[in-house]
N, C-alpha and C positions, 0 to 999 in steps of 0.2 A: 313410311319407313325410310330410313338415310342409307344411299347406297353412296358406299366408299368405292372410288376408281383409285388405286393404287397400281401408278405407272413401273414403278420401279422394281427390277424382278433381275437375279443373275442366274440363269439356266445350265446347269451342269448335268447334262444328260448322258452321254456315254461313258461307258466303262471302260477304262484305259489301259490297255496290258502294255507292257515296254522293256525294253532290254535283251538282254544276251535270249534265242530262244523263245521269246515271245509267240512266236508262230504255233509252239505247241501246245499253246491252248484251245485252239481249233478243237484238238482231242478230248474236251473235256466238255464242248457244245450237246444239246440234248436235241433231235429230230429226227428226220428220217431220210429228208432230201433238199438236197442244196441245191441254189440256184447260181452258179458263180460267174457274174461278169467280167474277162478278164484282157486287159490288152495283150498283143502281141510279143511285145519285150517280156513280160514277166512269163510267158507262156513259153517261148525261146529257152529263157535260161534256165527252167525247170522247175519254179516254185510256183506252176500252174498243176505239176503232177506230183507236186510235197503236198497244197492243199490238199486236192485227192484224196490220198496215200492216209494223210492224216484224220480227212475226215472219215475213212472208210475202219481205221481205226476204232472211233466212234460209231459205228455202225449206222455210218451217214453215205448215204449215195448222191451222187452229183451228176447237174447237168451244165454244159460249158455252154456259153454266152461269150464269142470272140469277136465280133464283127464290129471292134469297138475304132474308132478313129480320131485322131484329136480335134479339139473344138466338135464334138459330135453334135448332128443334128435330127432334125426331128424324125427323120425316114430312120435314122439308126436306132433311135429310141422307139418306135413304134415297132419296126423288128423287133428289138431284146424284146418287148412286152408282149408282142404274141409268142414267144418260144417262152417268156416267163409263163402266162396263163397255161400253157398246154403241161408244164412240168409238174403244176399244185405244189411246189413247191414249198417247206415250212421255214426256209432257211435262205437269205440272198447274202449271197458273201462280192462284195466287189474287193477284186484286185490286181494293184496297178498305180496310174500315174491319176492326178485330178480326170480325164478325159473318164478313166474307168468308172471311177467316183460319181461322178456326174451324171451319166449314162446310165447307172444302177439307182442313182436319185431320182432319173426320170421315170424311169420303168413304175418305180414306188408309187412315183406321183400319180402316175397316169392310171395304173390298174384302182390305185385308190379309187381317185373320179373316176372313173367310169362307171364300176360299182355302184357307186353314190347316185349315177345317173340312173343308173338300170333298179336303185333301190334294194340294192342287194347290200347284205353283210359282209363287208369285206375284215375280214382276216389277216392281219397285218403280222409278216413275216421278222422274225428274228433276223435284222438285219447288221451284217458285220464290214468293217470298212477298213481294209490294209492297204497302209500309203506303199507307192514307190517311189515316189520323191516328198523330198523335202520341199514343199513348195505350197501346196494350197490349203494345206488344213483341212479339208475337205471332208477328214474322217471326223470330224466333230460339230459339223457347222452345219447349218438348215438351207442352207444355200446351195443350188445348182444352174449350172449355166450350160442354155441347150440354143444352138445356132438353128436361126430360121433364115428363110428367103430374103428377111429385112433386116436382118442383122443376129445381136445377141440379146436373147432372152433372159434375165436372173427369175428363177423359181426360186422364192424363199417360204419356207414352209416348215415349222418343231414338226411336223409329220413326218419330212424325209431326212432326218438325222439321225445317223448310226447309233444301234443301240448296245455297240461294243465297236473298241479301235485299236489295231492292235500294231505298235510300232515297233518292226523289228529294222534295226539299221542295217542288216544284212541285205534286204531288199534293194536298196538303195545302192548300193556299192557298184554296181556296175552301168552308172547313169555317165550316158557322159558331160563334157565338160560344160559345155555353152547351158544343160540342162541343169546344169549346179547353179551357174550364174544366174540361168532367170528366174529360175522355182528358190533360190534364198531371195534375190532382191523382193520377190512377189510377196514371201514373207515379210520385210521388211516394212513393204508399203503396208498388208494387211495389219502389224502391229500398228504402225505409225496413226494409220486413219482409224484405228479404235481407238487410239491415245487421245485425237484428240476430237474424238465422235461428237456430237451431240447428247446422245446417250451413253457417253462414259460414266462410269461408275470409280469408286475407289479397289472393285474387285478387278473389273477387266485394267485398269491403268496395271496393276499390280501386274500380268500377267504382263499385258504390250511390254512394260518395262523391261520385262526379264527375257523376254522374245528377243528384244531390239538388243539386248547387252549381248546376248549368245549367238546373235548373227556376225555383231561387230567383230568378236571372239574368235569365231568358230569357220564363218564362211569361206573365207579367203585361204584359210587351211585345207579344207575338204576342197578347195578347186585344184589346187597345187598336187593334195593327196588324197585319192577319194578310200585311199586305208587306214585314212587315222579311225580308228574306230574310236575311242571318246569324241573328239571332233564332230563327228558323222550323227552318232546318238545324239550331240549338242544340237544342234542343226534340226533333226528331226524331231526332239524335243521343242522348239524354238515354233518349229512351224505346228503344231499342235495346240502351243499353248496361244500364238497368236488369233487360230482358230476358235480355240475359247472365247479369246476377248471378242472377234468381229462376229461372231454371230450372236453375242448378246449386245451390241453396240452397233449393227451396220458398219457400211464403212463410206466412202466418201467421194469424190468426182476424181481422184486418180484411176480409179475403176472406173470410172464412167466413162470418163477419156476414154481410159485403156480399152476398154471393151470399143468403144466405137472406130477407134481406131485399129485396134487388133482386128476386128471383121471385116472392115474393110480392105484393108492391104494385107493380109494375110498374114499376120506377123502374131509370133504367141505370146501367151497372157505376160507371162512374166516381164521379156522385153517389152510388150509395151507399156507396162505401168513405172518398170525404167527409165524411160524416156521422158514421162511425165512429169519425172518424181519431182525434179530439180522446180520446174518452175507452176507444180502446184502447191509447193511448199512455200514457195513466194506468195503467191498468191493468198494465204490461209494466215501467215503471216504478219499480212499486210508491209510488209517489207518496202515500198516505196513510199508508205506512209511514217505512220508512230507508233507501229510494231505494240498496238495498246489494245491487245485482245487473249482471250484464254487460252487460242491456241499458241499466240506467239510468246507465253509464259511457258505451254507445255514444250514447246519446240527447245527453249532455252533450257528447261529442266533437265532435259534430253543429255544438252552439253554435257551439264554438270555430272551427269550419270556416268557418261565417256568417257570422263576425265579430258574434254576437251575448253578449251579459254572461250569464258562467258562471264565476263568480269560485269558485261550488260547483258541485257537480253538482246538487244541486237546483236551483239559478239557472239552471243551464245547460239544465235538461228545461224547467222554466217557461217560458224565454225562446223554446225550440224551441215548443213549444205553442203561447205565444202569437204567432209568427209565423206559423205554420201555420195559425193563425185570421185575422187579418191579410191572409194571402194567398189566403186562401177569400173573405173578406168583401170584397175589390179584383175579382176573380175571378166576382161574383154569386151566390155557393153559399149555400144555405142556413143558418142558423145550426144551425138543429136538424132533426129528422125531422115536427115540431109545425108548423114554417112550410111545409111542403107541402102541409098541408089536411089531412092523413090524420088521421081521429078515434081519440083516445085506445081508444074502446070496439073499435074497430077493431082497434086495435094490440094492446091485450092479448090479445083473442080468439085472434090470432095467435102472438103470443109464444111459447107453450110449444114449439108447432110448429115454429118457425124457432131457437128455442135448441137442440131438437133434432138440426135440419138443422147446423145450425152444429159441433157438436160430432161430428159424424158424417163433416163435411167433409175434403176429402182435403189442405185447405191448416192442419188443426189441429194435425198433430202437430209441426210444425219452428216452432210459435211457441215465444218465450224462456222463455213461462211457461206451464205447462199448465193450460188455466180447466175449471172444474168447470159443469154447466149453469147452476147458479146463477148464477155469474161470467160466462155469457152472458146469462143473462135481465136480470144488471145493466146491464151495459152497453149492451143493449137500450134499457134503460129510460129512463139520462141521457143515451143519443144521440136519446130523443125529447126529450127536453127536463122528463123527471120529474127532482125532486129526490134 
């Protein structure tokens, strides 16, 4: 008999509630006990005890899971999962920023396997996922990133993807600013490296597309005013949909970078795929070359989308790059890895360690262009700001 391998698959798994209000669909969930993962900020300003309120509504009782920290690691995630097991649980609601998201992905992960080990049936919870920021998608993607003693982790798994997301941009409103800037840019790069993935599709382009047009839009607005409430929706809308596209597409060695550098020097996801961005885009490109590859077509398509001058395709990658600097520099980001303080002596030291990391990352193989370490220690190099 012929067995057919059919690679190609666009995955649309959660159910997306959005808009004015969103939150009170909570009320409409069917269980008995929640399990809710929730950071600190969201728990402060009080839509730690509207969840609550709400589910109790529904005649759902909840157990809080706060202990949550950004870049969370394995000791946090091995905590939530023994106060997860001891709750039974029918219901995980995580809510918050990616950290919370993540944190609640692990818990998933891990009670799963283990079960699995022990041979038990494990029972997979009605799991619901509310952003607080505009930034990782995290509510719809199979991806979690959990910090070990060696760096950072990507768990990717259809197992731990929310199976409801519920976007309400009220949440977000009280984010502050530098947290606008990193968590849209993050979006940015997450559309950018679906667009021009490996494993792009005509569905996820369709999505990166519209992500990348309502960052350019929308971003720069919400840092200025984080009350434009259409703005804010757009934004949160933006980072969602780009979450679509990268977990059915991967994404690419901006994140790998980012990730090995974020862990090391201590600097968060968003800014450092920022600092990246400029001269992995070269790189994918081929920009010192003859700019004669799919991605350096997608990049110039990009222009034309903007309404920016791409009269060539190289004009057209230029003109993306330098807006993408342009809206770093509106935005407060850094220009390089050099204006954060971090000493050269510093940086090299590490270098070889995080080109490694990087190359080893589980976001390298669906970039357009497959870099060699070298080609990561480069770009290391001029995203600090060496020549």
């Amino acid at each position: 008999m012929e067995v057919i391998i059919i690679e190609n698959k666009f995955i649309l798994k959660p159910k997306v509630y959005f808009g004015n209000n969103a939150l009170e669909m909570l009320k409409e969930l069917t269980g008995t006990r929640a399990f809710v993962v929730v950071d600190a900020i969201m728990e402060k300003l009080g839509y730690l005890q509207k969840t609550i309120d709400l589910l109790k509504s529904a005649g759902i009782s909840a157990e809080v899971y706060s202990d949550v920290r950004p870049d969370p690691d394995v000791k946090i995630v091995a905590n939530g999962l023994k106060h997860y097991k001891e709750s039974k649980a029918d219901i995980l609601i995580a809510l918050g920023g990616g950290s919370a998201i993540d944190t609640a992905k692990g818990i998933l992960y891990f009670a799963w396997k283990f079960e699995s080990i022990e041979a038990s049936e494990f029972k997979k919870p009605l799991f619901v996922a509310i952003p607080s920021t505009s930034g990782t998608g995290s509510e719809v993607t199979d991806f979690s990133v959990v910090t070990t003693e060696d760096g950072k982790v990507c768990i990717v798994d259809e197992f731990i993807a929310p199976d409801i997301a519920i976007l309400d941009s009220t949440c977000i409103q009280h984010v502050p600013k530098h947290v606008v800037a990193d968590t849209g840019i993050d979006v940015l790069v997450h559309a950018m490296e679906a667009y021009v993935s490996t494993k792009a599709t005509d569905f996820t382009d369709a999505l990166a597309e519209k992500a990348i047009k309502l960052i350019f839009e929308n971003l720069e607005t919400i840092y200025r005013d984080i009350n434009n409430t259409k703005a804010r929706d757009h934004v949160l809308n933006a980072s969602c949909m780009a979450g679509m596209a990268f977990t059915n597409t991967g994404l690419g060695i901006n994140h790998s970078l980012a990730h090995a550098f974020g862990g090391t020097f201590h600097i968060s996801h968003g800014r450092s795929n920022a600092l990246m961005l400029h001269e992995v885009l070269g790189f994918n490109a081929d920009l010192s070359g003859d700019t004669n590859s799919q991605a350096a077509e997608k990049y110039a398509r990009l222009a034309t989308i903007l309404n920016l001058p791409a009269r060539t395709r190289r004009e057209g990658i230029v003109s993306l790059m330098d807006a993408i600097c342009q809206l770093k520099k509106n935005l407060g980001i850094e220009e390089n890895i050099k204006a954060l303080g971090i000493s050269e002596d510093d940086f090299e030291n590490a270098l070889d360690k995080m080109a490694e990391a990087a190359m080893a990352d589980r976001c390298t193989p669906t970039n357009p262009k497959q870099p060699s370490k070298e080609n990561m220690i480069q770009i290391f190099r001029k995203s600090f700001g060496q020549a």
